[in-house]
N, C-alpha and C positions, 0 to 999 in steps of 0.2 A: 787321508792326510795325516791323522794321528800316526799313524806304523808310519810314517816319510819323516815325521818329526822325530820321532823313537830313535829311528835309523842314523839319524843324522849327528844325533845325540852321541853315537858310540865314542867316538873320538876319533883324533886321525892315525892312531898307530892302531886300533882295533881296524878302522875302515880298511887300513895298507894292507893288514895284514887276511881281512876278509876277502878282499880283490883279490889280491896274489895267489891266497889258496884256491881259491874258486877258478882263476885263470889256469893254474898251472893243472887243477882237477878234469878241465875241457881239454886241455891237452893230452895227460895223462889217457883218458878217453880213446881223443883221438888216435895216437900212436898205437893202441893197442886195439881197438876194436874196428878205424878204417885205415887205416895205413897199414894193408897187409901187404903180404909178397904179390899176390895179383894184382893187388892195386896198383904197384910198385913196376909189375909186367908191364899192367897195359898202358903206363905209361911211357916206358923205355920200349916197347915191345919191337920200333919198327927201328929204332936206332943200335939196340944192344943186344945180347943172344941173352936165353932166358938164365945161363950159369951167370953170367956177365949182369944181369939186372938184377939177381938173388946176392952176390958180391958186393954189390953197390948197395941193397938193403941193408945187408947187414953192416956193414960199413956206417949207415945210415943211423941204425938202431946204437951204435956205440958212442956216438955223438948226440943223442937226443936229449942228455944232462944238458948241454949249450942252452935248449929250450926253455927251461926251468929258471937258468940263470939270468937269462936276458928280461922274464917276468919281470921280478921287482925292479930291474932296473928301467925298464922302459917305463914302466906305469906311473917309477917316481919322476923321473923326468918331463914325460907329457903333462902328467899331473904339475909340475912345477910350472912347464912353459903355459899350460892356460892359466896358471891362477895369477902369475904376472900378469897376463894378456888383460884379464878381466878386472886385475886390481888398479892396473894405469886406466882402466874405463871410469873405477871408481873415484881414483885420484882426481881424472880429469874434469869430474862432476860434480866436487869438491863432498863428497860423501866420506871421504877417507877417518872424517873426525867420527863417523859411526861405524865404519869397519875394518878391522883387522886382519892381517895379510894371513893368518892363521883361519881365520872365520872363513874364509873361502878358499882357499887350499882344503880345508873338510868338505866343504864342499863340493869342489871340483872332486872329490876325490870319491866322495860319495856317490854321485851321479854317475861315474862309472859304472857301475851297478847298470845300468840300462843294456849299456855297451857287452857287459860278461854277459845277460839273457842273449841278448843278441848269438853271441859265440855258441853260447848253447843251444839254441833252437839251432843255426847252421849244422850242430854236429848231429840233433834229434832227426834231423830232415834228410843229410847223406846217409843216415844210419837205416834206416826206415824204411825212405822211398830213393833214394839215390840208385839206385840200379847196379850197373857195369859200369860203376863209373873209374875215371882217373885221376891223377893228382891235380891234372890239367881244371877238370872237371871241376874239383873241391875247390881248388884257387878262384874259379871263376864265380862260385856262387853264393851270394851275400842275402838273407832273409828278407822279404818287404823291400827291397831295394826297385832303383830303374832297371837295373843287368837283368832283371829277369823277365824283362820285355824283349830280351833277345837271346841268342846265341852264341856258344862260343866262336861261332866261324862269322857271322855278323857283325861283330867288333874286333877296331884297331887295338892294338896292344894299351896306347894314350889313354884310350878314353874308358877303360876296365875300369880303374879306380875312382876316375867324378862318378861312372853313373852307380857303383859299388854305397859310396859317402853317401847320394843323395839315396834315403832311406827313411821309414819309421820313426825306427830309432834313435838318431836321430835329431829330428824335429822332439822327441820325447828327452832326447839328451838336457836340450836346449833348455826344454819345460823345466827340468828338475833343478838345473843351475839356476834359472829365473826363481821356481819355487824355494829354494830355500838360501839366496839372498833374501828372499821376502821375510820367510818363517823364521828363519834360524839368526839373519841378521838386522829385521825387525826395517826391513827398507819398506817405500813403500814401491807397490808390484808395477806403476809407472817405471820408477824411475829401476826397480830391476832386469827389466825388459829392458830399456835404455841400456844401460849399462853392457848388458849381453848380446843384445843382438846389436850392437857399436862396437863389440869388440870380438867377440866371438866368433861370427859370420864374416868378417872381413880376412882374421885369422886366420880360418877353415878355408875361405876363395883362395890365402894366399899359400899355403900347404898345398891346394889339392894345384894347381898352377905350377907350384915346382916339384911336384909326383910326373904332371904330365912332360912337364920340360928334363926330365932322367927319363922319363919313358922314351922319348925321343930321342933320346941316346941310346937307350939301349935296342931300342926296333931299326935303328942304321946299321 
């Protein structure tokens, strides 16, 4: 618990900038050690010729800068929309006179950290024991999650993503935003759990809801 305080401590331009590198170093990764040309085959293999999906790789590989771009700006943005999310729970609880919109923006932002482990075991696990696998494959497969109670040919396209979310991780997400409202903003661990899981978890139901209502559009 001491090293979570420590952590938390850094600030929020150290934390962005820890996230970001750490996100973009899993990618880095991944583009070069599983996203090869056979990977890249056996995914296109029945639709393209193999000149035709070598084409398309490289094509691929020249755009992979987008990747790196999109990092920070995703991560600020998520990062801002939960720490609204979680500050109007604070508002609403009238706690707002002991926390500031700052104090948990670090820490939503912190907590991410769970999430980047997360990415990195995914890429420790296709790297290792993934086999022959494809892009198909990598897409489908999320650590500790429900997906891995099944199949790629088992599941609708809709429901890839709830059972992907519902995961470890987390449930440990969850933990660390509770935790350091508690620690770091001196709440007490009642009413940080209130706070989170009243604003958090309704959030998350209603994100993964319009994942599956685009997925529905795009499986017609």
């Amino acid at each position: 618990m001491h090293f979570l305080l420590k952590y938390y401590s850094l600030g929020g331009i150290r934390l962005f900038v820890l996230i970001t590198i750490l996100n973009m170093g899993i990618i880095w990764l991944s583009q070069n050690l599983l996203i090869t040309e056979t990977v890249f085959y056996n995914t296109y293999s029945e639709q393209l010729t193999m000149d035709r999906s070598l084409m398309l790789f490289d094509m691929m590989k020249d755009f992979v800068w987008v990747s790196y771009v999109i990092v920070p700006v995703f991560l600020f943005l998520k990062t801002t929309l939960i720490s609204l999310t979680i500050f109007t729970g604070i508002f609403l609880y009238n706690l707002n006179n002991r926390v500031n919109f700052g104090s948990v923006f670090r820490i939503v932002l912190g907590s991410e950290i769970i999430l980047t482990v997360a990415s990195l075991i995914k890429f420790l696990w296709m790297y290792f024991f993934g086999g022959n696998f494809d892009l198909n494959d990598m897409t489908f497969f999320y650590p500790l999650s429900l997906i891995n109670f099944f199949t790629i040919n088992e599941v609708r396209v809709i429901w890839i993503y709830p059972l992907q979310i519902i995961n470890v991780f987390q449930i440990l997400y969850i933990f660390l935003l509770s935790f350091g409202l508690t620690k770091v903003c001196k709440l007490e661990n009642s009413d940080s759990d209130k706070v989170v899981l009243s604003t958090y978890i309704p959030a998350l139901t209603i994100w993964i809801a319009l994942i599956i209502f685009l997925s529905i559009d795009l499986a017609i």
